[in-house]
N, C-alpha and C positions, 0 to 999 in steps of 0.2 A: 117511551124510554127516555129518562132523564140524561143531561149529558151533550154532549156533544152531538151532531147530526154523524149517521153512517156516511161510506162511500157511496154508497147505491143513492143512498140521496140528493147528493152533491152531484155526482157524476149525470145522474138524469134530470135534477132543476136547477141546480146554482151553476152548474158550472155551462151550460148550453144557453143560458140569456145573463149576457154580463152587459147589456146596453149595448151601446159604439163600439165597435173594437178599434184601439187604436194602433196601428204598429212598432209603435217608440214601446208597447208594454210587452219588454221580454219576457218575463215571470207572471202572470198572470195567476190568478188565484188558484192554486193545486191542493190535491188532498196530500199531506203527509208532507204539505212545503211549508213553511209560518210565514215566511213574507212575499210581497210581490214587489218589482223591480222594472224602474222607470228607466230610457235610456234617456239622459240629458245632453250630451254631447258625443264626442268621438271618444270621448277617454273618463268618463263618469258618468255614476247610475244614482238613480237616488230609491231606497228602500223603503215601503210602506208598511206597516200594521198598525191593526185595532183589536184590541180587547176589553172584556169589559173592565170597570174599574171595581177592581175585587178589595171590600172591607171588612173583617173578621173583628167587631168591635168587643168579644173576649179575649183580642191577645194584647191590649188596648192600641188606641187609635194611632199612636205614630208609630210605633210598631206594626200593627197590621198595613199603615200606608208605605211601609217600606218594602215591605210582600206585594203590595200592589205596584208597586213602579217595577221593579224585577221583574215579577209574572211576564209585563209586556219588554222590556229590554231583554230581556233571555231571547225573546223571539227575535226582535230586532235584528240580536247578535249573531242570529245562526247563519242569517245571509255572509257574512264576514264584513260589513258594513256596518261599527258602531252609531249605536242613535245621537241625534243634537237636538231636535226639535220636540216638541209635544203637541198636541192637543188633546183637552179634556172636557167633558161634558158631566157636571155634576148632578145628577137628580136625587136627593135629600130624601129622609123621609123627615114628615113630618117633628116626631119625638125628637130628631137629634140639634141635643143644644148649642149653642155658640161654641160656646166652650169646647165641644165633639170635636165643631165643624174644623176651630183653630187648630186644636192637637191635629186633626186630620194633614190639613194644608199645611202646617208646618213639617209635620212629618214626611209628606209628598218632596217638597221643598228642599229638606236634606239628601234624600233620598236622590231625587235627580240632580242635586249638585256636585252629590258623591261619583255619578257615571258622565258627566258633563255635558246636560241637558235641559235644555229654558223651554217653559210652555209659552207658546207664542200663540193662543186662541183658544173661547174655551165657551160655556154656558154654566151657569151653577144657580140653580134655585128647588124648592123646597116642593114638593106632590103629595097627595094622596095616594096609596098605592104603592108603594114604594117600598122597598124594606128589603135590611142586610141579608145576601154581601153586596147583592148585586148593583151598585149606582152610577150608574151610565156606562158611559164610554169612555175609552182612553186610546187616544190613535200616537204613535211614533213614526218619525225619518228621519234615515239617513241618510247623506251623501258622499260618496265616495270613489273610488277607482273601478272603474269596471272589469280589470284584472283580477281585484280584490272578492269580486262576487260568486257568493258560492251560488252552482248550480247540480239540479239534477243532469244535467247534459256535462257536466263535468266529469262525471264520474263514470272511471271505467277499470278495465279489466286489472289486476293486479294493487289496487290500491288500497288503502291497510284500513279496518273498522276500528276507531279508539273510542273507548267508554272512560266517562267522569265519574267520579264520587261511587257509583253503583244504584242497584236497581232501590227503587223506593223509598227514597230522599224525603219527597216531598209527605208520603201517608204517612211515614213518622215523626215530621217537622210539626205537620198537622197535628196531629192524634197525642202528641204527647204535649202538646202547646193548648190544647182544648181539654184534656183530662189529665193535669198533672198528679191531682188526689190520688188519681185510681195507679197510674203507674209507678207512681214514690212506693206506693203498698208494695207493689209485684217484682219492681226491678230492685235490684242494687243502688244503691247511692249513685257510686260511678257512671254504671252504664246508662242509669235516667238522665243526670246530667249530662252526659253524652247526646243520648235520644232527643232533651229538650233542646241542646245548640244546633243539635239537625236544623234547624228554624233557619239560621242565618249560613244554610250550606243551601237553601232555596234558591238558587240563582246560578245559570250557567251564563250572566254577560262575560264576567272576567273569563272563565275557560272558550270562550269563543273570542276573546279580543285578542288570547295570547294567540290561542289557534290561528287564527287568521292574519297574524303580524309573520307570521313563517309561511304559511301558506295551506288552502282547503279546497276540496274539490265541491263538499255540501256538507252543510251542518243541520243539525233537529235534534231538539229537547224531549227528553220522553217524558210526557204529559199523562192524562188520561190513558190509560190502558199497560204505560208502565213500558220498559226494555222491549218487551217482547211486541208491543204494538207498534213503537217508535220506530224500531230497526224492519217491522215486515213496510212501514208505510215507507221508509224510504229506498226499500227495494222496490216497490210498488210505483214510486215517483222515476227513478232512477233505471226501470226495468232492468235490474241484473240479477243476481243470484249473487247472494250472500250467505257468509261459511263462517258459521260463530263457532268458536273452538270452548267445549265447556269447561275443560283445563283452564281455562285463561279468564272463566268469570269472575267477578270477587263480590262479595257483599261487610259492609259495614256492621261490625259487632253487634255497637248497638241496632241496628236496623234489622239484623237477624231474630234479635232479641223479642224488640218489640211485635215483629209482623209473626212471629212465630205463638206470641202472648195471647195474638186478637186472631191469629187462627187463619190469616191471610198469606199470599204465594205473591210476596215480593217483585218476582218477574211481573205481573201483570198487574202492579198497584202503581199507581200515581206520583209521578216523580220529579217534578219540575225542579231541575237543580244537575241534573244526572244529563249531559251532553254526546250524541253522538258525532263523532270527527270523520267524513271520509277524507283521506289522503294520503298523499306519494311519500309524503316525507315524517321520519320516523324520527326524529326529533320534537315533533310537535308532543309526543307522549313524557321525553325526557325534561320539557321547558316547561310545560305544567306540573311534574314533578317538584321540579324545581320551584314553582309557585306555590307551594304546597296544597293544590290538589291532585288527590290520587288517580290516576290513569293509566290505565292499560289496554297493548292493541288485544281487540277478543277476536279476531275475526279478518276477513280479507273479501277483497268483489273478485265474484268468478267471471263466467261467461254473460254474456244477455239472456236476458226471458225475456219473452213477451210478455207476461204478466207481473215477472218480477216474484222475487221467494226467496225467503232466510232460511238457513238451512242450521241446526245446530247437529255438529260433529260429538259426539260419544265415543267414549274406550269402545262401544260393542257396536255403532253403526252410526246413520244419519238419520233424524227426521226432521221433518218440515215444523219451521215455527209460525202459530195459528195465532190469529188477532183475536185475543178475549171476547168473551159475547158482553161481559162485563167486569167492569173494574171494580173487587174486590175491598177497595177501602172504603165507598160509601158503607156498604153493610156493617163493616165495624165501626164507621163512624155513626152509624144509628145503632147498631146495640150497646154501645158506649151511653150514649144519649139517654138510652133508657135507661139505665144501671146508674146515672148520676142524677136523676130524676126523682 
């Protein structure tokens, strides 16, 4: 299976040989957590990730290296800990020319100027082998307040579930940024150029900077697998029971629009942009407003599980929300591929 590894796999080989264990590592590598967290002193931690360095050379090159610096600052940010640092590791393919390489790193360049962020180490040369999106590594940290750090052990009984932007941000940022031809035909003027600005709604740093300038108990970006995987992994993480009220869902026009075109179910499509907020304080939903992105509380932590489990409420009853067997926007994004082919 393409994709991301399961739990089952993590929980029986990555996550049982981590080398040394050292005790300063509070956060340690979890599933359904995006960073891990160093303790540096009495009063500061300092936050890790790596991802890989994601290049999409159709949406052209500093454009797509602005999707790549986000991808990983979105994670960054979920700890409540804005990134400073970088390191990147470039592996090239062959074909990409000078010229690529400069639009590339310049676009990189603006990109982390804009969240205010210096690479300070890195590797970049040219392979056989190689070839888009995927070109190395890209690792980020930050440093910060250990008060400041969101955890799964923060979170608890009574604390309020906020969602950003809505389900499926990112497969129509994608989807309509890869096949403009085919959706200018299907959609309205309007709602396309809506769909294609989806592109630059790809990033949940800002809605986790403000989040966390008021205060968070854990924050997680729904990625692969979309709302509905984001919100069971950090019940999952956080072992409580979580109560998504379906009244209180919203989805973006255009993003109705298009996932509805290609025949996909939004809750469980791929959304990197789309921010989950646990916490106390219900102004966190009104300061993002204010920021102009849209937010609203869906949801509330119940009791503990031992396993941990989202529950979505209904006018006619409760059931359990189930983690995709898989996410839905690859398959559109290949029958798309054919149909432009």
């Amino acid at each position: 299976m393409l994709g991301k590894i399961g739990k089952k796999t993590f929980d029986e080989i990555i996550y049982p040989h981590l080398g040394k264990i050292h005790s300063e590592v509070i956060i340690p590598p979890m599933n359904g957590v995006d960073t891990g967290a160093i303790q540096i002193d009495q009063n500061r931690v300092m936050v890790v990730k790596t991802d890989p360095v994601f290049i999409v050379p159709q949406f052209g090159f500093e454009k797509a290296s602005w999707f790549a610096v986000h991808i990983l600052a979105s994670d960054v940010m979920t700890s409540g800990i804005p990134p400073k640092y970088a390191m990147i590791d470039l592996n090239l393919p062959p074909e990409m020319t000078d010229e690529e390489f400069s639009q590339m790193w310049i676009g990189i360049d603006k990109a982390l100027k804009e969240i205010d962020v210096m690479v300070t180490a890195g590797h970049t040369g040219r392979y056989e082998g190689i070839s888009y999106p995927m070109l190395g590594g890209f690792s980020m940290i930050g440093i910060g307040d250990l008060n400041k750090l969101g955890s799964p052990k923060k979170v608890k009984e009574g604390d309020l579930v906020i969602v950003t932007k809505g389900p499926a941000i990112e497969a129509t940022g994608l989807l309509t940024n890869l096949y403009p031809e085919y959706f200018k035909q299907k959609l309205s003027s309007e709602v396309f150029q809506e769909a294609y600005n989806t592109y630059w709604k790809m990033s949940c740093w800002k809605d986790g900077l403000i989040a966390s300038n008021i205060g968070i108990h854990m924050m997680h970006d729904a990625t692969e697998g979309g709302l509905w995987n984001a919100l069971v992994e950090v019940a999952e993480a956080s072992r409580k029971r979580l109560v998504i009220f379906e009244d209180k869902l919203f989805i973006n026009k255009a993003v109705k629009e298009v996932t509805s075109l290609v025949n996909i179910d939004p809750f469980i499509s791929i959304s990197e942009g789309t921010m989950i907020i646990i916490t106390d304080n219900p102004t966190v939903k009104d300061e993002l407003n204010k920021a102009g992105i849209e937010a609203e509380i869906i949801g509330k932590v119940e009791k503990e599980s031992s396993e941990g489990e989202a529950i979505l409420k209904t006018s006619t009853g409760e059931k359990r929300i189930e983690k995709p067997s898989e996410d839905p926007f690859w398959r559109a994004f290949f029958d798309l591929q054919k149909k432009a082919s």
